[in-house]
C-alpha positions in Angstrom: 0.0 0.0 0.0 1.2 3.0 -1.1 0.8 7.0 0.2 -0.5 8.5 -2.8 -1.1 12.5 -3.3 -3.8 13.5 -6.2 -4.0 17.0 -7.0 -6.8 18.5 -9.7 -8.8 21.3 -9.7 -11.5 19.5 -10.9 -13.3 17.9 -7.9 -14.8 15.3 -10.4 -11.4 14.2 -11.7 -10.4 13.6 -8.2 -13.3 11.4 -7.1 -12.3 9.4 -10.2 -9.3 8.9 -9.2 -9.8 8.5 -5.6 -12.0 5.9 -5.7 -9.5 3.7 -8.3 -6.6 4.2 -6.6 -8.2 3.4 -3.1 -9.9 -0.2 -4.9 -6.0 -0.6 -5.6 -5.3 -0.5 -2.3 -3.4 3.0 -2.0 -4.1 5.4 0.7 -4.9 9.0 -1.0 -4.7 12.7 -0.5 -6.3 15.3 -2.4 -5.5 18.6 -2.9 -7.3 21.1 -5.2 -4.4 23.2 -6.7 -0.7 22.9 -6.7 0.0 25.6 -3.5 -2.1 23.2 -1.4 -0.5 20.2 -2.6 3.1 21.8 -2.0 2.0 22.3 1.8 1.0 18.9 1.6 4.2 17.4 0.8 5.6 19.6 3.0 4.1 18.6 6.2 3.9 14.8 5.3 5.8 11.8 3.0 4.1 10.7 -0.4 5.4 7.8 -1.8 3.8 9.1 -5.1 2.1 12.1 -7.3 -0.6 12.3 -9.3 -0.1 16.2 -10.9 -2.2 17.9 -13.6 -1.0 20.1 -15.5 -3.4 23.3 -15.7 -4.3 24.6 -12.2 -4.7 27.3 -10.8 -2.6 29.2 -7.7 0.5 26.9 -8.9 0.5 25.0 -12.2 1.5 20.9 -12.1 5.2 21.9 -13.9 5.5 24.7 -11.7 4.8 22.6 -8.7 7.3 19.8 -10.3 9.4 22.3 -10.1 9.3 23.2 -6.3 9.3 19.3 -5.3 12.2 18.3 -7.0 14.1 20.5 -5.3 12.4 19.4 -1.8 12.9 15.5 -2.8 12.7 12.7 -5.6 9.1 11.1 -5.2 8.3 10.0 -8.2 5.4 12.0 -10.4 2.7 11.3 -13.2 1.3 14.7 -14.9 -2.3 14.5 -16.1 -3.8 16.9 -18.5 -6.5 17.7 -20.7 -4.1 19.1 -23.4 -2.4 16.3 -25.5 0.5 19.1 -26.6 4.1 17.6 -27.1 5.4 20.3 -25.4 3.4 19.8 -22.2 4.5 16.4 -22.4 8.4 17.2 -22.8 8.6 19.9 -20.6 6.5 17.4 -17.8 9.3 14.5 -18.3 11.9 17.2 -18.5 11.4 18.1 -15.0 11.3 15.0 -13.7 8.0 13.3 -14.4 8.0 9.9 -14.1 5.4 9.1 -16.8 2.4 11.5 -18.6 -1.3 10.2 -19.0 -3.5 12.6 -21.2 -7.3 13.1 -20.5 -9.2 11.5 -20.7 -8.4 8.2 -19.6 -9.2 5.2 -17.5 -9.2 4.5 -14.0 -7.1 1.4 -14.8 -4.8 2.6 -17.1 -4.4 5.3 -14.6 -4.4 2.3 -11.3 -1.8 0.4 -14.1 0.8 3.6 -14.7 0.9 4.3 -10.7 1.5 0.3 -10.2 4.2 0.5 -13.0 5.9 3.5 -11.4 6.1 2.4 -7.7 7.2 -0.8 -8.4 10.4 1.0 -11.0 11.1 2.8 -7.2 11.1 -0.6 -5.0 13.6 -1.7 -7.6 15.3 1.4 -7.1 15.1 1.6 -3.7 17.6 3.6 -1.2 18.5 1.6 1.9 16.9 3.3 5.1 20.3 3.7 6.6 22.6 6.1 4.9 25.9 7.9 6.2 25.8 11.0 7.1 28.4 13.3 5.4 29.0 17.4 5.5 26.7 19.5 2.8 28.0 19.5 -0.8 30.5 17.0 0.0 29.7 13.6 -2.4 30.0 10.2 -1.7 33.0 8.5 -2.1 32.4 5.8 -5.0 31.5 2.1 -3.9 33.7 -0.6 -4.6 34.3 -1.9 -7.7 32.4 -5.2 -7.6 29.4 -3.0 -6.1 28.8 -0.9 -8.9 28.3 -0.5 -12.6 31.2 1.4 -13.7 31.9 3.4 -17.7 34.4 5.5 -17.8 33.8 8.6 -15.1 30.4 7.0 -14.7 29.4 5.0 -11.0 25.9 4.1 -10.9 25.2 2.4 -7.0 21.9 0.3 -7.7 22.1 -0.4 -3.7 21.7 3.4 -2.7 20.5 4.1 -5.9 23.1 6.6 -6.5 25.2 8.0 -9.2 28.6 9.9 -9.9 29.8 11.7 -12.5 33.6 12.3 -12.4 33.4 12.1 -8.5 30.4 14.3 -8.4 27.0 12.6 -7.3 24.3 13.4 -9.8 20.3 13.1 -8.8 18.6 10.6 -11.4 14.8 10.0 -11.7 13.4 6.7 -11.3 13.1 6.2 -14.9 16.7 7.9 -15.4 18.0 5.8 -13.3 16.9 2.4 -15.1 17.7 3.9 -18.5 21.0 4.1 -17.4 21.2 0.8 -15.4 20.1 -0.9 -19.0 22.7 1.0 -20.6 25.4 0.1 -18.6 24.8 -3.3 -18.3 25.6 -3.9 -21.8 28.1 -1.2 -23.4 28.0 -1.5 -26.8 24.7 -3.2 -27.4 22.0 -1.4 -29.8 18.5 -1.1 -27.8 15.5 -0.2 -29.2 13.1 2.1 -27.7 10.7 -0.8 -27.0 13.7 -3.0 -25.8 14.6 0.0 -23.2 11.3 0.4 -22.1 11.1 -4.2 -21.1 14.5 -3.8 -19.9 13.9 -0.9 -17.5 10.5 -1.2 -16.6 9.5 -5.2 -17.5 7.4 -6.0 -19.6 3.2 -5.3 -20.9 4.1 -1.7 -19.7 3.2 0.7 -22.7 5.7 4.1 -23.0 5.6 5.9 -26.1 8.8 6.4 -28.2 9.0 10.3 -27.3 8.8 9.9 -23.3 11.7 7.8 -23.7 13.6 10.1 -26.3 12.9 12.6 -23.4 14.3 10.4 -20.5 16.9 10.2 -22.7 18.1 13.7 -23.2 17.5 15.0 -20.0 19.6 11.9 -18.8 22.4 13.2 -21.0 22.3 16.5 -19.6 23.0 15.4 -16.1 25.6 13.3 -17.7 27.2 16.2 -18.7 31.2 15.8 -19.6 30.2 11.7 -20.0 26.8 12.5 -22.2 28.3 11.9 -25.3 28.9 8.0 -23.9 24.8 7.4 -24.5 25.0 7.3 -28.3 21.8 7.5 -30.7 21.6 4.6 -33.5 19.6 6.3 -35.6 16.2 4.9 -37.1 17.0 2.0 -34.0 17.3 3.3 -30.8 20.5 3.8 -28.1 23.9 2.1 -26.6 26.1 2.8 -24.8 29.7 3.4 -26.5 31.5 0.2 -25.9 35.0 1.5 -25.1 35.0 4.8 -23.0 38.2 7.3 -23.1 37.9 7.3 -19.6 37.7 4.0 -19.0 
């Protein structure tokens, strides 16, 4: 059972999903527009949010916004407009997935399943050491790790460095990478990434994943050009780093 927070100005929308999320077995929290649901999360823990886009007070990328830099619970935008830009901009900031209205209370029931369970996988053990702000961890051992060049990616902490530096990954960033690593050199296909990170009879269209992709890369930074595009395939990861 998860914690689940549900915010829509629509008081409809919010019944909907209320009632299919709670026959899931999910406790939920509403909230009717985005500065109530940021006190929300600021008072208590959410293992997961259901955001639409197009409210008023605070908009849902606006709010996005604002949580990310509060914490990393994962997110699922909902909105009436099916605009690609909505839709980039959403995974951009660190959505999780996009669901456009309207849809179903079990496609919306299936997406939430899909993304909690991509976050057990991912999970952070409880116990962390405590270290002294803006200092990053030291990199794991070697056999603890997936290692490319200046690249560590800790699936125990669910942590990742970039040339010594720790870098915050999504959920879905996170098992991009993880697929990438795993195999350097290997071509993947966009619907080979998506069973590969997420399992399979999960549907995620070709652009959320080209968007994963390039936000991935820009948190890469100096290793970005390492997650190579095969183009009219998909992705790999370059076999033989310079770093390496």
């Amino acid at each position: 059972m998860a914690s689940l927070l549900v915010v829509d100005d629509d008081a409809h929308i919010r019944e909907v999903m209320r009632f299919a999320l709670e026959k899931a077995g999910h406790q939920v929290v509403e909230a009717a527009d985005g500065a109530a649901a940021l006190a929300l999360f600021q008072k208590q823990p959410f293992d997961l949010l259901v955001l639409d886009i197009v409210m008023p007070e605070l908009d849902g990328l606006e709010l996005c916004r604002k949580i990310r830099a509060l914490g990393h619970v994962p997110i699922i935008f909902v909105s009436s407009r099916d605009e690609e830009l909505d839709r980039v901009l959403g995974l951009e900031l660190g959505g999780d997935d996009y669901l456009t209205k309207p849809f179903s209370p079990r496609e919306l029931s299936a997406r939430v399943a899909a993304v909690l369970r991509r976050g057990r996988l991912s999970a952070v053990p409880a116990e962390t050491t405590a270290r002294p702000p803006g200092v990053a961890a030291a990199p794991v051992a070697r056999g603890e790790a997936l290692r490319h060049g200046a690249v560590v990616l800790d699936r125990a902490r669910h942590q990742c460095w970039v040339a010594g530096q720790e870098v915050v990954l999504t959920v879905s960033e996170f098992e991009l990478l993880r697929v990438l690593l795993e195999a350097p050199g290997r071509v993947f296909s966009r619907a080979q990434l998506v069973e590969q990170a997420y399992g399979s009879g999960h549907y995620i269209s070709d652009r959320t994943v080209d968007s994963h992709i390039r936000r991935l890369r820009q948190k890469l930074g100096s290793e970005a050009e390492q997650v190579e595009t095969v183009y009219g395939v998909g992705y790999r990861l370059r076999e033989h780093s310079p770093r390496a």
